[in-house]
N, C-alpha and C positions, 0 to 999 in steps of 0.2 A: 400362540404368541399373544402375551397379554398388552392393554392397553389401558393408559394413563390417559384420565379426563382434564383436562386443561381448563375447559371452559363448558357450562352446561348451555348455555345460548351466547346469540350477540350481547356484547360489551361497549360501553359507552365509556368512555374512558376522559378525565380531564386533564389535562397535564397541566403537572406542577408549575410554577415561575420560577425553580431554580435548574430548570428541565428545558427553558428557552433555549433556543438556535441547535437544538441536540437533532440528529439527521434521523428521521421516523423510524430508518430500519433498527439504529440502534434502543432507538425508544422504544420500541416494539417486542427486542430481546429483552428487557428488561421487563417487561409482562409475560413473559409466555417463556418463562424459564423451561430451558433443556429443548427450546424450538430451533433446529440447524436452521444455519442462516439462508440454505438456499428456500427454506419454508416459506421463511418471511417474507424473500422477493416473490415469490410464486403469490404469497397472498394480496400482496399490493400493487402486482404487473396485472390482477385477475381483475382489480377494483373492489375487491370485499374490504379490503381496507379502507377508509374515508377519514380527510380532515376537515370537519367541520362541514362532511356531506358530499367535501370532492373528491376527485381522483385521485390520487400522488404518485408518486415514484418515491421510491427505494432510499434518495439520498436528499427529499423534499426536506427543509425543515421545519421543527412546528415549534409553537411559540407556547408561552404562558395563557393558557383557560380557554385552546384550543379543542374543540372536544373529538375525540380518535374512536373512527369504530373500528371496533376487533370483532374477528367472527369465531364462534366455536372452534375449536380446534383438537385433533386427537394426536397423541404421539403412540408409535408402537415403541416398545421395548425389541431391538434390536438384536440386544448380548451384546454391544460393543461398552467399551472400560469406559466412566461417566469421568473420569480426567486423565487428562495427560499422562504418557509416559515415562517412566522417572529418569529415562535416559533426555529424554527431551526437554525436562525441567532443568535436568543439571548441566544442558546446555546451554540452554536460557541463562540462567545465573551468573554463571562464568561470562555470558557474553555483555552484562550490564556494564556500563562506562563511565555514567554518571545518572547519580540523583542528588536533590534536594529536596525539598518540603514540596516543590509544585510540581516538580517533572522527574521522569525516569526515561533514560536513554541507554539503549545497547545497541551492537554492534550486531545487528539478526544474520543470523548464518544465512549461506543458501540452500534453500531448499526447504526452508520451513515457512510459511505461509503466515501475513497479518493475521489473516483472522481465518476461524473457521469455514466449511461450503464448498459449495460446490464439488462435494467427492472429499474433503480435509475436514475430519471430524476435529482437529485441535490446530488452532494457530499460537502466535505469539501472546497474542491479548487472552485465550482462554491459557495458557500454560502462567502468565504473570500474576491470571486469578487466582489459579492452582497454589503460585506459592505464596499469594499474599491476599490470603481471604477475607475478606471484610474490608479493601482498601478499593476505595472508587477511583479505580481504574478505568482511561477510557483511550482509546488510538487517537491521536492526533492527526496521523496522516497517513498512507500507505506506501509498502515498497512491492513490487513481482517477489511472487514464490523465491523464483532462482536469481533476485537481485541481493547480495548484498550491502551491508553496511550499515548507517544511521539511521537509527527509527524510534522516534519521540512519540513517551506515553505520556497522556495528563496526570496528576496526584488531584488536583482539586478543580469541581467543577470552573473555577473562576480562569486557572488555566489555558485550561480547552478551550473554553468561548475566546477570551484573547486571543491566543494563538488561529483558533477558526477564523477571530475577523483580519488578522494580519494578511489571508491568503485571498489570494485576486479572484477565485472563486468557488462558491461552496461544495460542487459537485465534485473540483478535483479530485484524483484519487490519489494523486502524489503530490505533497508540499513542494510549493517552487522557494525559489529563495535555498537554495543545495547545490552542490557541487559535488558532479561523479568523475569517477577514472572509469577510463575504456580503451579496450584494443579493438581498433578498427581494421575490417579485413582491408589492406592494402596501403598505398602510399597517400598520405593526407598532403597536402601543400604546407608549406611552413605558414605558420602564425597562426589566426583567429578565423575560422568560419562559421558568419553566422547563418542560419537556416530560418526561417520565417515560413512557413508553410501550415497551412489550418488544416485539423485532423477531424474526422469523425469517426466514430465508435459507433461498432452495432454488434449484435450478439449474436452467436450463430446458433442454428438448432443443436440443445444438446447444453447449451449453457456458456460455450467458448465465447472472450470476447475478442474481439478483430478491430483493429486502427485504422487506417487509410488515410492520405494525402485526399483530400477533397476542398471544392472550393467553398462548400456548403460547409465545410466542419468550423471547428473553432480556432482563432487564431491560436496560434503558438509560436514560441521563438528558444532557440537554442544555440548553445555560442560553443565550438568544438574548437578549445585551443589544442596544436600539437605541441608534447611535450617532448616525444621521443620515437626515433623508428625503430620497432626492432622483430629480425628476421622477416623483411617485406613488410610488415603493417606497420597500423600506426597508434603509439601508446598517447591518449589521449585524455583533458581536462573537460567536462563539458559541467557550462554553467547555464541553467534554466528560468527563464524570467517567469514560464507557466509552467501548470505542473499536471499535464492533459496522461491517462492511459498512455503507456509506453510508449511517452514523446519521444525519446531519446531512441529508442531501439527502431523506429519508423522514420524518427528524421535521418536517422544514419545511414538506413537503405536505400530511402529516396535520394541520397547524393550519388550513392556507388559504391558504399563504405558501410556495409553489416557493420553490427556487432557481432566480436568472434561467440563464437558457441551460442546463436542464435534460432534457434528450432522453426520459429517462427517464420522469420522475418529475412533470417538469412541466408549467406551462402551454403548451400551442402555440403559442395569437395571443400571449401576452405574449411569447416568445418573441421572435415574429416580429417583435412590433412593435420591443422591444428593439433588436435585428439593423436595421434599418429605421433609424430612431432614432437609434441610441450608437454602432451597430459592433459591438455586443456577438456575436462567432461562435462560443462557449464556455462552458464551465462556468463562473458566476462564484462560485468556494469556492479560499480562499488561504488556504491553513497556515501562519499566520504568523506564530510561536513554539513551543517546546516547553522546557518548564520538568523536570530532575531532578535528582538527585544521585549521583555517584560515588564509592567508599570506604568505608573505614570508622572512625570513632573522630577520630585529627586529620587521616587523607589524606583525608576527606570532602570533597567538592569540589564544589562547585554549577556548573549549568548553564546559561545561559539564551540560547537559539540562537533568531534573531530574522532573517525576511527580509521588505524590505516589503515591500507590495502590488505584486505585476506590472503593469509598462508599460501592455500591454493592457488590463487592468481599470481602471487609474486615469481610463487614457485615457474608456472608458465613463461613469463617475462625473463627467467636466470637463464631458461633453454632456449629462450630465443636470440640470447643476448651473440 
């Protein structure tokens, strides 16, 4: 098994000024082309990574003529295919909704992953490189594997940073300011509940990460309007003021109310029965808007990026009806 030299010693690295508020781990993939991203968290949860001599984490940000050390690094040559596969491109494509000059928006299927890691050699952000090379591409936000729906790419650094500062906080891994559809396993009370409950995140061995209701985590808030019941549950609007690791899927269970096709989090026999029943083989959580603004003064420019509800899900909701 041969092996590619990446770096013959530590690296001292300066980052640019138009590289500001950019989150380290992504700043890091862009040095160390072809390094999977679970590399890059291993190398800066390890501390061989340093900004400006400290510690960081994964989703730190670093600023303009902060100096980054990188350490040697070796890749093996694998045999796995160095892009995407072309059924997976031409999925992507078709699934795009909107662009213009500063953003690209598609509807991500489920089952295909933001980004590469953790065990997923190809995400959405590496298949969009795939089809549009040399275009500074960057993720905006993130959606779960098996979520679902709206998901905003930058076109131009100026974008990104915007959009980064619109969100309440850096680390989220999902943009708040969105609005999803959900079947909830059982009978929701009519109208608006909202859930206020702080979560924290911790990873388990192995790389998995895990949510929990804690008092120590970080606020969150989530507002479950019911739209509709159907076959015992409850079809449901949930709009998010924060945008914490699988808020939604943990506030849901903390009330008594899974989400259907929930592996995690949820019911098993509802599940099953679900599956059995509708068809249901999946997550059912559809990000299915996201609302902001761009500019400033008269370039101000409103947003509002809409995809419906996926094939599959609908199809679940016609047999439940």
């Amino acid at each position: 098994m041969a092996a590619i030299e990446v770096s013959g010693g530590v690296k001292q690295v300066l980052v640019p000024e138009d590289r500001d508020g950019q989150r380290l781990d992504n700043f890091l993939l862009g040095q160390l082309k072809g390094a999977p991203r679970s590399l890059i968290y291993k190398l800066v949860r390890s501390g061989q990574v340093r900004i400006n001599g400290k510690r960081a984490k994964p989703d730190s940000r670093v600023s303009g003529g902060d100096e980054i050390r990188i350490p040697p690094v070796r890749l093996e040559e694998s045999g796995e295919p160095r892009t995407p596969p072309k059924s997976m491109l031409e999925r992507l494509a078709a699934s795009i909704i909107f662009e213009d000059k500063a953003l690209l928006a598609l509807s991500k299927p489920s089952g295909i992953a933001a980004h590469g890691g953790s065990g997923v050699s190809f995400g959405v952000i590496e298949g969009l490189r795939a089809l549009r090379p040399g275009e500074p591409l960057e993720l905006v936000h993130r959606l779960d594997r098996d979520t679902s729906g709206v998901l905003v790419i930058a076109k131009k650094r100026s974008a990104l940073l915007e959009l980064q500062a619109l969100m309440r906080e850096g680390e989220d891994e999902e943009a708040p300011n969105k609005r999803y559809l959900t079947l909830l396993v059982g009978r929701m009370p009519q109208g608006t509940m909202t859930v206020e409950a702080p979560l924290l995140r911790s990873v388990m061995q192995g790389g998995e990460r895990m949510v929990r209701v804690d008092p120590s985590g970080k606020a969150s808030t989530s507002h479950f309007k019911l739209i509709e019941r159907r076959g015992g549950h409850s079809f449901c609007e949930v709009h998010i003021e924060t945008g914490r690791t699988h808020q939604i899927r943990v506030h849901a269970a903390h009330i008594g109310h899974p989400v259907a096709g929930d592996e995690k989090y949820g019911d098993r026999e509802a599940n099953k029965r679900l599956s059995e029943q509708a068809g249901l083989k999946r997550l059912f959580l559809h990000a299915s808007s996201m609302a902001f603004e761009l500019g400033q003064g008269r370039d101000k420019h409103p947003y509002l990026i809409s995809a419906p509800l996926a094939d599959d899900l609908r199809n679940v909701l016609d047999r439940l009806a």
